[in-house]
LUMFI-575507 format. One line per 2 residues: number of its first residue (from 0); their letters; for each residue z, y, x of N, C-alpha, C. Coordinates in steps of 0.05 Angstrom, whole numbers, plus 5000, padded with zeros to 4 digits. Each point is the difference from the previous one (the first is absolute). Layout:
NUM> A> Z:Y:X:Z:Y:X:Z:Y:X; ...
//
This chain:
0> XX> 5334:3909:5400:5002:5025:5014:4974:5015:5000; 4973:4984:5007:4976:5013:5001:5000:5014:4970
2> XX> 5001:4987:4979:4990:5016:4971:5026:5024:4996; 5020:4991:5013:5017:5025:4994:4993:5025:5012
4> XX> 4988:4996:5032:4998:5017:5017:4963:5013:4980; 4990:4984:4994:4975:5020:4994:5011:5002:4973
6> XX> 5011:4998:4987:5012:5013:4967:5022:5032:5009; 5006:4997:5025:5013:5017:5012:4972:5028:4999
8> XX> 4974:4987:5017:4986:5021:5011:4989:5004:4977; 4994:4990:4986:4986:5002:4967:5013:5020:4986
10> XX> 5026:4998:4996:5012:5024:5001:4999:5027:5002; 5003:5000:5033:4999:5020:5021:4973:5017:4975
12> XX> 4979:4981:5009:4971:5010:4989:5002:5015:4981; 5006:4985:4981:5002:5015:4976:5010:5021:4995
14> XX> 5030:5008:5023:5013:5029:4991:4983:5013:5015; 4985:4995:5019:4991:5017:5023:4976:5019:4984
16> XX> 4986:4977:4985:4979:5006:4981:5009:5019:4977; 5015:5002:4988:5018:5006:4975:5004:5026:5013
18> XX> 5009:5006:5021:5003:5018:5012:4982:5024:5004; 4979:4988:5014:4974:5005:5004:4991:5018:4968
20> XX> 4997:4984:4990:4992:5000:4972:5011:5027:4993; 5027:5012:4992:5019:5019:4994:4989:5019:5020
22> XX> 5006:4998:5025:4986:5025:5011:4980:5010:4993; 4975:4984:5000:4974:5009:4995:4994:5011:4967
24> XX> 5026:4988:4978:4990:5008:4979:5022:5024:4991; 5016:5013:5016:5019:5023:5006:4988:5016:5022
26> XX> 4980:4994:5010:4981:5024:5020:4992:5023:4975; 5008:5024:5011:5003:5026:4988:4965:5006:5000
28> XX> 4987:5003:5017:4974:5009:5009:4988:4979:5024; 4978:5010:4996:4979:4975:5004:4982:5024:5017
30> XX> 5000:5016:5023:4999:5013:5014:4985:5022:4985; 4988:5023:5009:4979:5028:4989:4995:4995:4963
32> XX> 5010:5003:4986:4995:4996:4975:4979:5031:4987; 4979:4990:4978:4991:5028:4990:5006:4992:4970
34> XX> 5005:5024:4991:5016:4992:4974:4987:5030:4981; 5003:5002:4977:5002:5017:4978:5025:4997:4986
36> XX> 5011:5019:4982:5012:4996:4974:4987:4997:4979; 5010:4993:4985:4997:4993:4968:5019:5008:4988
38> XX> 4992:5021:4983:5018:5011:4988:4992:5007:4965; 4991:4978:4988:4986:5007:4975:5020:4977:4984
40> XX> 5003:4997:4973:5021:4993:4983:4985:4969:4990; 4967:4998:5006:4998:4983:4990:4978:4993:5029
42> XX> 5004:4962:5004:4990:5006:5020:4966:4971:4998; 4981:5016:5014:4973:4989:4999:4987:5008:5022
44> XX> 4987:4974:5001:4975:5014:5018:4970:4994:4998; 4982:5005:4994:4969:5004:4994:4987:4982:5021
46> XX> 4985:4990:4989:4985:4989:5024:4983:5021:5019; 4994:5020:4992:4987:5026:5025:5036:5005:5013
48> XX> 5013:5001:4987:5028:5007:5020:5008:4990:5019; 4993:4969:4987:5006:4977:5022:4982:5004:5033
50> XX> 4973:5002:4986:4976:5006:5019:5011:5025:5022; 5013:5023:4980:5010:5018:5018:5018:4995:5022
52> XX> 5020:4988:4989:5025:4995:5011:4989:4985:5026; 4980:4980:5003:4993:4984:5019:4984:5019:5021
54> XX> 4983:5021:4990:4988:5014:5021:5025:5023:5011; 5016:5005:4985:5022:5018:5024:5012:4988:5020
56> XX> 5001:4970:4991:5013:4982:5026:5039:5000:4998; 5003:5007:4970:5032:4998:4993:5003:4974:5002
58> XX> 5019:4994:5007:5021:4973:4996:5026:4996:4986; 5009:5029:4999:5021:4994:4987:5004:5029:4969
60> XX> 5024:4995:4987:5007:5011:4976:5026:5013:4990; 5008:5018:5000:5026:5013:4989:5001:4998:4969
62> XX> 5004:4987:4987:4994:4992:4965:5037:5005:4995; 4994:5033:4975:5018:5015:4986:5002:4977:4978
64> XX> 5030:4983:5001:5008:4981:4978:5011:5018:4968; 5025:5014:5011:5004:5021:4991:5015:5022:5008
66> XX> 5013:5022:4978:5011:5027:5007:5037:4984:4985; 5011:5010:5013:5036:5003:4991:5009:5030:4998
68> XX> 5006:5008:4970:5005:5023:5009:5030:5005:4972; 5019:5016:5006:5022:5003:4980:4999:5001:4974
70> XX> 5010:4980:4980:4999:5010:4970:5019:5012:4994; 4996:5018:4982:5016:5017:4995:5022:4989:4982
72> XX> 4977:4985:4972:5017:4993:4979:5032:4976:5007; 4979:4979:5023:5015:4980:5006:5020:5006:5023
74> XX> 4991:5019:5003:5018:5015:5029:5002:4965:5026; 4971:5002:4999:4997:4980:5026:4983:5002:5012
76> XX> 4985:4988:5019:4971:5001:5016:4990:4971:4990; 4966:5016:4990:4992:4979:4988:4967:5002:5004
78> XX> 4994:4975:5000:4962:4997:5010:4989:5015:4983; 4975:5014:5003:4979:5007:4986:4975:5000:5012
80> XX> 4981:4995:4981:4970:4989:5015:4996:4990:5009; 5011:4975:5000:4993:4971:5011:4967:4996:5003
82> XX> 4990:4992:5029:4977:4996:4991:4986:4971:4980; 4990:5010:4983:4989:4988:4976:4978:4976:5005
84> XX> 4979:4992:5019:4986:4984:4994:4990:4997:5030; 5003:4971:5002:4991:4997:5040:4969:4984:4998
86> XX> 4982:5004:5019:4976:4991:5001:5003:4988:5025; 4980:4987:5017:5006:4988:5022:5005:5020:5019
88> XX> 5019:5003:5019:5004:5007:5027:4967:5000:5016; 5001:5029:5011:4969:4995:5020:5015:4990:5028
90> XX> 5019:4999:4999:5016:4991:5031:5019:4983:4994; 5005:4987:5030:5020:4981:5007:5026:5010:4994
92> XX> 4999:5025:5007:5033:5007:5010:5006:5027:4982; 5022:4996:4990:5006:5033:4987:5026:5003:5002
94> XX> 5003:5021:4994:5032:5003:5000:5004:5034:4965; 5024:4976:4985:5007:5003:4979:5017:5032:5005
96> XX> 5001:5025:4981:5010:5023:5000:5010:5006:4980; 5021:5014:4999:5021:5010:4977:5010:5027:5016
98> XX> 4989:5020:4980:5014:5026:4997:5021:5006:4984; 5015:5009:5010:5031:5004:4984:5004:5031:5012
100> XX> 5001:5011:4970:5008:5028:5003:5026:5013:5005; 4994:5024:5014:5032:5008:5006:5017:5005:4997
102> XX> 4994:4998:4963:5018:5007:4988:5024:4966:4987; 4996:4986:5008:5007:4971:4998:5021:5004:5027
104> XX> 4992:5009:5022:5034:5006:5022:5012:5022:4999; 4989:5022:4982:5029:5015:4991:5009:4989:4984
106> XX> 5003:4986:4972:5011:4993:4984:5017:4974:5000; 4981:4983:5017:5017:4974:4996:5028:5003:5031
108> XX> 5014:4973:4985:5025:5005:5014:4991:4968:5023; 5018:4996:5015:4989:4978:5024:4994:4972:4984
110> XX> 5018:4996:4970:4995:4965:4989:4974:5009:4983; 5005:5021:4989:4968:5014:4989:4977:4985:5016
112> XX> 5002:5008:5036:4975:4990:5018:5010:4973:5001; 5013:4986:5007:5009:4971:5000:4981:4988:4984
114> XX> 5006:5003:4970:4979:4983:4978:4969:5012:4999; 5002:5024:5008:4965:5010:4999:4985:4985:5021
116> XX> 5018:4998:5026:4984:4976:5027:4990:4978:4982; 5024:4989:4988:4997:4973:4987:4977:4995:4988
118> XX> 4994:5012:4980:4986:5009:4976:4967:5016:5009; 5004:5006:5026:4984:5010:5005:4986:4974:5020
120> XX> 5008:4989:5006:4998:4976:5017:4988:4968:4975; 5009:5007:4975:4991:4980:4984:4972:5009:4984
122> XX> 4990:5029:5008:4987:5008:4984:4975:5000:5020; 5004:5002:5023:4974:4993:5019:4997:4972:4997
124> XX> 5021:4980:4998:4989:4980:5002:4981:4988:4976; 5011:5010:4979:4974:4993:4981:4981:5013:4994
126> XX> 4995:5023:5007:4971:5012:5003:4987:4986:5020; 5006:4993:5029:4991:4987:5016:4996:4964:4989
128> XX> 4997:5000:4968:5006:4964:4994:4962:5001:4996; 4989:5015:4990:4977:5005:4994:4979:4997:5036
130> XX> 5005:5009:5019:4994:5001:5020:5005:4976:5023; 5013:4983:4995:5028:4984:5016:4974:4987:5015
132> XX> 4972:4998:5003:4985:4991:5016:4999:5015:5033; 5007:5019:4996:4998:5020:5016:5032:5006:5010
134> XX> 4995:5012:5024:5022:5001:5021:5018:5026:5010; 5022:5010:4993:5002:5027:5004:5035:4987:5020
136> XX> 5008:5015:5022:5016:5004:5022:5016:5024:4991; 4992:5021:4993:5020:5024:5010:4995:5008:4969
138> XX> 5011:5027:4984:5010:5013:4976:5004:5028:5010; 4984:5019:4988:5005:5017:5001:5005:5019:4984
140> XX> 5021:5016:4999:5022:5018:4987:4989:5034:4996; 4992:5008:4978:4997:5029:5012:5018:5017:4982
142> XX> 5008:5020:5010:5011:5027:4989:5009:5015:5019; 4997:5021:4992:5006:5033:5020:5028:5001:4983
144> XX> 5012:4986:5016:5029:5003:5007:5010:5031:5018; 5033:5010:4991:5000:5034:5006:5024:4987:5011
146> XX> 5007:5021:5020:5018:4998:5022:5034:4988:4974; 4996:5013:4972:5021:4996:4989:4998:4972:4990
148> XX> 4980:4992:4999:4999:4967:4989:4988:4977:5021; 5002:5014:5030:4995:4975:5017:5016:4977:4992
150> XX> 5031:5007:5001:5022:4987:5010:4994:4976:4974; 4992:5000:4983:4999:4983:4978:4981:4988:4992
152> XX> 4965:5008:5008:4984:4987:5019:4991:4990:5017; 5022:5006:5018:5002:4980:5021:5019:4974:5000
154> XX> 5015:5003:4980:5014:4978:4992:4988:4987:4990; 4983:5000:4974:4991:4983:4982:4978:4990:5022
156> XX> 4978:5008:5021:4991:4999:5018:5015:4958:5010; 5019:5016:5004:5020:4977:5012:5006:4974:4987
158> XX> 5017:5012:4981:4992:4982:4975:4983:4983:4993; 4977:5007:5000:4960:4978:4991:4999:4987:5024
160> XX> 5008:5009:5027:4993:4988:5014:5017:4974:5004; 5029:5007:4988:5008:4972:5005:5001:4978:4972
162> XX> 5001:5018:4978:4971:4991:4980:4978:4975:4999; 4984:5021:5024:4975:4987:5000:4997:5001:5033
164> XX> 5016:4971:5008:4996:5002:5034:4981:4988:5006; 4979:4986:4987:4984:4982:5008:4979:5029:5012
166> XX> 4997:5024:4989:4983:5003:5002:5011:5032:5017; 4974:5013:5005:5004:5030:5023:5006:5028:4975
168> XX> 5021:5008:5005:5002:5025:4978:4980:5026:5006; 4988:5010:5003:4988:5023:5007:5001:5031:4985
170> XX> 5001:5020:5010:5003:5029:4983:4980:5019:4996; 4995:5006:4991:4973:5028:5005:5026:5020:5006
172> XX> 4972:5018:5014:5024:5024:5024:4979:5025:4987; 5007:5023:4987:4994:5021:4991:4999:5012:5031
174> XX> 4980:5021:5005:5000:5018:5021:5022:5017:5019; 5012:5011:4963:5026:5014:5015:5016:4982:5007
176> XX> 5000:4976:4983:5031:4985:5014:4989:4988:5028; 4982:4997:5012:4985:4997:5031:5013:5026:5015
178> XX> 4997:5028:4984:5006:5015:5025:5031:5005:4994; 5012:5004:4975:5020:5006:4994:5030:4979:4997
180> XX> 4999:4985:5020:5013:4968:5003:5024:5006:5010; 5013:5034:4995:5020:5004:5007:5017:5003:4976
182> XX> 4980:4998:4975:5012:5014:4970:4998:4970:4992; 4965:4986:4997:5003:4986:4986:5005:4969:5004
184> XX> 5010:4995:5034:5015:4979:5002:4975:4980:5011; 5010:4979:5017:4978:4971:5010:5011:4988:4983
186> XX> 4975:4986:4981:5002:4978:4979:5011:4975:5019; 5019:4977:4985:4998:4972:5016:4985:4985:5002
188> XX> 4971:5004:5002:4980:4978:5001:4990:4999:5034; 4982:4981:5003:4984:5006:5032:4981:5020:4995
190> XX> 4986:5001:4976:4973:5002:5003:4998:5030:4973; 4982:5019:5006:4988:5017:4977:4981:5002:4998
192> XX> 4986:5009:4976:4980:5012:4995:4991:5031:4997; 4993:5009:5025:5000:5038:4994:4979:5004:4986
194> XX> 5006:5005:4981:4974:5016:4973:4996:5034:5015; 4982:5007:5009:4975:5015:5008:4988:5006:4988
196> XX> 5012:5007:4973:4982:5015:4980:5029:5019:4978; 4989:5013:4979:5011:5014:4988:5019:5030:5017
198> XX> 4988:5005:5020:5014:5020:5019:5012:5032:4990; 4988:5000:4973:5001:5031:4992:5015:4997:4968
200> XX> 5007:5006:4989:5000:5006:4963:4968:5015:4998; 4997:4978:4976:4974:5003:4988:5005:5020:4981
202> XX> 5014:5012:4989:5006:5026:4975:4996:5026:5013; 5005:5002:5025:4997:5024:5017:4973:5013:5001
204> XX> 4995:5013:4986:4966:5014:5000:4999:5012:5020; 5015:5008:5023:4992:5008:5029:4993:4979:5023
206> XX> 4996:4979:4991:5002:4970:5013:4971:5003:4992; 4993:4987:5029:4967:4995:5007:4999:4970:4994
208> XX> 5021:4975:5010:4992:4975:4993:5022:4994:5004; 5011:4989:4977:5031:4998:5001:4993:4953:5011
210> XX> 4977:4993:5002:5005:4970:5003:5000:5006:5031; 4993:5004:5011:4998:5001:5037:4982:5015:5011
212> XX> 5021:4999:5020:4980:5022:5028:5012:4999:5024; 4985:5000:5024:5007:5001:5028:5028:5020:4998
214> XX> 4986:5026:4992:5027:5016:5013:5020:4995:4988; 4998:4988:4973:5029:4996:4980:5015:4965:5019
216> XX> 4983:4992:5015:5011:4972:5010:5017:5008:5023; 4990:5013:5009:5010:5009:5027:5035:5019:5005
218> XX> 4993:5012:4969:5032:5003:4990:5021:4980:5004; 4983:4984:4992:5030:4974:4992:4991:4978:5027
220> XX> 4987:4995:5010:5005:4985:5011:4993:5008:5035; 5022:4999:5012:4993:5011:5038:5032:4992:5000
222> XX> 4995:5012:5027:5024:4990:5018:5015:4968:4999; 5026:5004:4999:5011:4973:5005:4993:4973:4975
224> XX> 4994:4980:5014:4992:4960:4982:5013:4998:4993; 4997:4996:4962:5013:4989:4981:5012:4972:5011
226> XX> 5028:4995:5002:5000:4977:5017:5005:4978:4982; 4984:4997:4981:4992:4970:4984:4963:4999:5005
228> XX> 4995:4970:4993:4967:4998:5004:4990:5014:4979; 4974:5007:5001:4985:5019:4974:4973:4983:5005
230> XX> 4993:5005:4968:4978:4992:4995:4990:5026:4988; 4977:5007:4992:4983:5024:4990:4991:4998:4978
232> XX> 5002:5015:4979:4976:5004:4969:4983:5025:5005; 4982:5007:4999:4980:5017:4996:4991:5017:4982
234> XX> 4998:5012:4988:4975:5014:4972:4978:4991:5002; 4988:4986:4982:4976:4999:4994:4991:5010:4972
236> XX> 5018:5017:4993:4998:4996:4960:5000:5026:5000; 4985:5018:4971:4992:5033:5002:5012:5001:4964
238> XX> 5009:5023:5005:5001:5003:4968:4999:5037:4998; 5000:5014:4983:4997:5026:4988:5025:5006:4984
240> XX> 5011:5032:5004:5011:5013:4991:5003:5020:4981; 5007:5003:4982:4994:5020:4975:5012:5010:4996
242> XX> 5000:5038:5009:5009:5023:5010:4991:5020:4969; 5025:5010:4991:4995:5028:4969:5017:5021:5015
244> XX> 4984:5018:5008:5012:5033:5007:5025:4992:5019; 4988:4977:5028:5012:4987:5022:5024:4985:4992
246> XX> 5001:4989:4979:5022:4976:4995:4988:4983:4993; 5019:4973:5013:4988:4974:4995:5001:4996:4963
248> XX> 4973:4984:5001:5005:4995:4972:4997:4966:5003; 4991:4985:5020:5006:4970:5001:4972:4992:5023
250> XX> 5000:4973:5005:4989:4988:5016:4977:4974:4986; 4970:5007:5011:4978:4989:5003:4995:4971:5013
252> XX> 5008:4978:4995:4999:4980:5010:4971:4993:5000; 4989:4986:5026:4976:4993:5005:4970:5010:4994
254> XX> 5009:5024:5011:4969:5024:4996:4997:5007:5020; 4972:5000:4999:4984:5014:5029:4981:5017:5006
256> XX> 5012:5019:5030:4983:5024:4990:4976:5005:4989; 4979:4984:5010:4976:4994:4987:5008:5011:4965
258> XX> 5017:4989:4992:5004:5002:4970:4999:5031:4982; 5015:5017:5027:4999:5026:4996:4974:5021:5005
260> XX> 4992:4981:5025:4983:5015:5018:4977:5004:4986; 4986:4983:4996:4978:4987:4972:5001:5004:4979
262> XX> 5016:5014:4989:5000:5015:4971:5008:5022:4997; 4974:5013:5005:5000:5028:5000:5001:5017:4974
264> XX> 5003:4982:4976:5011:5016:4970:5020:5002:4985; 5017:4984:5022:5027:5002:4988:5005:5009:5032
266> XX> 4996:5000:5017:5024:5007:5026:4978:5026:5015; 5023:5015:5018:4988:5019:5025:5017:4994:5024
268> XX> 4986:5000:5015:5012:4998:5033:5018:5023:5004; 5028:5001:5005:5009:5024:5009:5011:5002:5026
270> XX> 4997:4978:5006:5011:4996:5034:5001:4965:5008; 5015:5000:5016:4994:4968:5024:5012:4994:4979
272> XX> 4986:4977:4990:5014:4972:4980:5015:5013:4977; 4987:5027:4997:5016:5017:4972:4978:5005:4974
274> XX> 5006:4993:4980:4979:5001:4978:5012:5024:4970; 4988:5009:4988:5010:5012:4981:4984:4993:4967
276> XX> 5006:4998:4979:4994:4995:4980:4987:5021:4988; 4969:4996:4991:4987:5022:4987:5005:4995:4970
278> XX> 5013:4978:4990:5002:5001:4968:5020:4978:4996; 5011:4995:4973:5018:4988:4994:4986:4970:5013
280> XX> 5026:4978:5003:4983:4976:5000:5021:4983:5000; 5002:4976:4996:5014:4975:5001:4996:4996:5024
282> XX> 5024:4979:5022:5001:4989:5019:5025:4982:5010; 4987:4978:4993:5032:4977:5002:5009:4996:4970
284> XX> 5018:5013:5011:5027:5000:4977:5008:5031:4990; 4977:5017:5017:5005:5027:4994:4990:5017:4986
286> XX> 5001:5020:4974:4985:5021:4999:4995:5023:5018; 4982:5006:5018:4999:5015:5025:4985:5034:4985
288> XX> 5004:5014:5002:4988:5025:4982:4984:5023:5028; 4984:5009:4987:4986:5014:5016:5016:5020:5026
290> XX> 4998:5002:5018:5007:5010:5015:5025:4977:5026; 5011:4985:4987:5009:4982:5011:4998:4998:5037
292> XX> 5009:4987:5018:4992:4996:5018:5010:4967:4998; 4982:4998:5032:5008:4960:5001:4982:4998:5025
294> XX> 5032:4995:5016:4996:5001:5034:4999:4967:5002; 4971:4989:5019:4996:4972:5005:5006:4991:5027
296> XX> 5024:4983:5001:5007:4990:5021:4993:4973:5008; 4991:4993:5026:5004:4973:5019:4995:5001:5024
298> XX> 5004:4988:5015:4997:5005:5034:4983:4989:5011; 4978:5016:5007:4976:4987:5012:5007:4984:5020
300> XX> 4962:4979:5009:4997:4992:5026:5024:5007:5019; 4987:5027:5009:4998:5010:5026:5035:5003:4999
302> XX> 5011:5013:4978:5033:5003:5005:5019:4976:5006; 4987:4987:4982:5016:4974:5000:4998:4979:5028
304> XX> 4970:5008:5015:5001:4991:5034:5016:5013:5008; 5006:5026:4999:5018:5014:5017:5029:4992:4997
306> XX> 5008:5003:4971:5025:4984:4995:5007:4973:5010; 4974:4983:5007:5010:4976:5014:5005:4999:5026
308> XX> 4987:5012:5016:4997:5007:5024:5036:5010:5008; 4998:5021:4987:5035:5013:5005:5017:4985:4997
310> XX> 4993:4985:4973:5027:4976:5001:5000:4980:5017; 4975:4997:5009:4997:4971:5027:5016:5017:5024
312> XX> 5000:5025:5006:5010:5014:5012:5032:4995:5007; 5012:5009:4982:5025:5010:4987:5017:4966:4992
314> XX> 4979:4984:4999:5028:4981:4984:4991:4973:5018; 5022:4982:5010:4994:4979:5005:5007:4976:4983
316> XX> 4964:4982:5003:4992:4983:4977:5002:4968:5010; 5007:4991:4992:5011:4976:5009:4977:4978:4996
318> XX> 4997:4982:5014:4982:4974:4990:5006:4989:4979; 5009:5004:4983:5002:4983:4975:4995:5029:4976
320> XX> 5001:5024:5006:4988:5017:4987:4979:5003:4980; 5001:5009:4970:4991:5000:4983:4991:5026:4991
322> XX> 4968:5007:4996:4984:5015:4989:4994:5009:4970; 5016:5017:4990:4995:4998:4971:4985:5025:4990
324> XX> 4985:4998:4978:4981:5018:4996:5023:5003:4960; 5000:5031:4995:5010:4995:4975:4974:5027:4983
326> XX> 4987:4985:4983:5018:4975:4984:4971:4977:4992; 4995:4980:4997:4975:4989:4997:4987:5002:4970
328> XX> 4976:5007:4995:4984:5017:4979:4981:4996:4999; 4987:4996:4990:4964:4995:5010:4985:5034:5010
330> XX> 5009:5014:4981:4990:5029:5002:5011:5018:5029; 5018:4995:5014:5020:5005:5018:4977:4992:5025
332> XX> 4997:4965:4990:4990:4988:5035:4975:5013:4994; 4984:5003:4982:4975:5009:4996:4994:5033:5014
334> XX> 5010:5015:4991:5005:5018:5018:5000:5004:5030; 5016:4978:5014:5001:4999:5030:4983:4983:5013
336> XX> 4989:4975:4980:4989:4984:5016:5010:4974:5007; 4983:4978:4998:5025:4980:5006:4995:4993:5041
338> XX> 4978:5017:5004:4997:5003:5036:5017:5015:5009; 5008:5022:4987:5019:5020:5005:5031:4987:4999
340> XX> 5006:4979:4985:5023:4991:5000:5011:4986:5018; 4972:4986:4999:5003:4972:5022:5003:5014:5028
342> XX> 4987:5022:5013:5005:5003:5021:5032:5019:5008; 5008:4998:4972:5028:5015:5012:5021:4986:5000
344> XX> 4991:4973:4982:5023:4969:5013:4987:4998:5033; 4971:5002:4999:5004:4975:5021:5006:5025:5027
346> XX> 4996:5027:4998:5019:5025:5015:5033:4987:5010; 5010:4996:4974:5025:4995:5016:5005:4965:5010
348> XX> 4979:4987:5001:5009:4971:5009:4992:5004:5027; 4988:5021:5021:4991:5005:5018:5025:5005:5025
//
C-alpha cells in the first residue's frame, strides 16, 4: 500500500508539473515587452546591429516570414517572399508575421480559407525549422481588411486559430478600422496591433507627411476603447516622394533630408521638407528631370513624443503590453538615436 500510495503522489507530481510546464510554455507575454519589426526578405544582423539592438534595450521581434497574396493564373492564394536567409535571433522571443492581401478574401470562397489556414499553418512551421532554438507564443496576421471582406477574414482568423491552438492568433489594426469598427467589424482575436503610421496617401502632393502626425492621430483615434487589448507600432522609418507637374511619379525608400539638403547642385529648397531638381539626374530606380519636386517625409523627436503621450492618453495599456517601433534599419535607429529609443520603451513601462 505504501509504494502504491507514493506511485499515486508520484503521479499527482508529474501531471501537476506537466501542467505547470504547458502554462508557462503557452504564456502569451512575459509582461512590458519592447519590440521592432522586421520587415526585410532576407534576414541578418551585423555585429554593430547586434551592439545596436542591445543599447535600445529591445527584447523582443516582429520577423515578416512572408506575404499571401491571390494568383491570378492559379486562381488561388499563394506565398510570396518568403524570407530567404535567417542569422541568429538578437532576442529570446519573437513572434512570426504573414501578410495576406485583400485581395485573397474577395476571391476565395470559405474551403478556399479552410486549406490556406492549413497551408498557411505548415508554412510557418518550417520557416520557423531554421530558428526552432528560439521561442515564439503568439502569430501575427496582417491585412487592411474592408468592411466587404471582414466577414471572410474573420473566418479564416478562426480557422488558424483552431489550426494553430497551441499558439495566440494576433491582427494588425489599420487606423481607420480603430475608428471605423462600425464598417470594418471586431476581428476574433484578444489582442491587436494598431499601426500609427501611414495616416495620409503618400501620392497626394497637397500632403505635408503622409507617415504621421499629431493632428492626423487625433482623427482616428478619441472617444470610445477599442474593446480588444492593443499593443502599438510607431514610425521610425523616412522615405521621399517624387512629384512631375504635382503627380506622383513613385517613392524614395531610405533617404534623408540631409541628402537633399547638402546638395546644392542638383537640388533647391522650395519649402518645409520640399526640394526641387535643378538638372536631370538619376535617383533609385528613377530618372528624375530637372524641375521635378521630392517632398521628404518622417516624424521627428518632438512629434513622435507628442504622439505617445496622446496615445498613453486615449488608450488603455495593459501589463503585458508590447512596444513596437516599425521598422528596424540601421539608418532609421541612427537617425533617432538608440537613447532616444530606449527612453520611449522605458516611457511606457512607467
Amino acid at each position: 500500500m505504501k509504494s502504491e500510495s507514493m506511485n499515486y503522489r508520484g503521479k499527482i507530481c508529474i501531471l501537476l508539473i506537466s501542467a505547470l510546464f504547458l502554462v508557462s510554455c503557452n504564456k502569451t507575454r512575459r509582461g512590458n515587452e519592447n519590440s521592432f519589426c522586421y520587415w526585410k526578405t532576407t534576414f541578418t544582423f551585423s555585429s554593430a546591429e547586434r551592439e545596436m539592438w542591445k543599447e535600445t534595450g529591445a527584447n523582443h521581434l516582429y520577423v515578416r516570414y512572408f506575404d499571401v497574396d491571390w494568383n491570378y493564373n492559379e486562381q488561388m492564394a499563394m506565398p510570396v517572399g518568403t524570407i530567404n536567409y535567417w542569422d541568429t535571433l538578437p532576442c529570446v522571443h519573437f513572434t512570426p508575421c504573414v501578410f495576406i492581401s485583400n485581395r485573397v478574401f474577395e476571391k476565395s470562397s470559405r474551403s478556399d480559407l479552410d486549406s490556406l489556414s492549413v497551408r498557411i499553418k505548415k508554412r510557418i512551421l518550417d520557416v520557423s525549422q531554421s530558428v526552432s532554438e528560439k521561442s515564439y507564443s503568439d502569430i501575427l496576421i496582417d491585412c487592411d481588411w474592408t468592411g466587404k471582406t471582414s466577414e471572410n477574414f474573420f473566418y479564416f482568423l478562426k480557422q488558424l486559430k483552431n489550426d494553430f491552438h497551441e499558439k495566440e492568433i494576433t491582427a494588425t489594426l489599420r487606423l481607420w478600422q480603430y475608428k471605423q469598427r462600425d464598417i470594418a467589424g471586431i476581428p476574433p482575436v484578444k489582442r491587436c496591433l494598431l499601426m500609427c503610421y501611414n495616416m495620409q496617401t503618400a501620392n497626394d502632393y497637397t500632403v505635408e507627411n503622409s507617415i504621421a502626425s499629431l493632428s492626423e492621430l487625433k482623427k482616428y483615434v478619441s472617444g470610445d476603447k477599442y474593446p480588444l487589448k492593443l499593443d502599438l507600432a510607431l514610425p521610425i522609418f523616412n522615405w521621399a516622394i517624387l512629384f512631375r507637374n504635382g503627380r506622383f511619379i513613385g517613392l524614395l525608400g531610405e533617404v534623408a533630408k540631409a541628402d537633399f539638403e547638402n546638395n546644392i547642385l542638383d537640388y533647391e529648397s522650395i519649402g518645409e521638407n520640399r526640394y526641387q531638381l535643378i538638372t536631370d539626374k538619376v535617383i533609385g530606380n528613377f530618372f528624375a528631370r530637372k524641375g521635378d519636386e521630392i517632398r521628404v517625409e518622417m516624424v521627428t523627436k518632438n512629434e513622435l513624443e507628442n504622439m505617445i503621450q496622446y496615445l498613453k492618453s486615449e488608450i488603455d495599456l495593459d501589463s503585458d503590453f508590447r512596444m513596437t517601433f516599425f521598422a528596424w534599419n540601421e539608418s532609421y535607429i541612427k537617425n533617432y538615436g538608440t537613447d532616444e529609443i530606449k527612453n520611449i520603451y522605458t516611457s511606457f513601462s512607467k
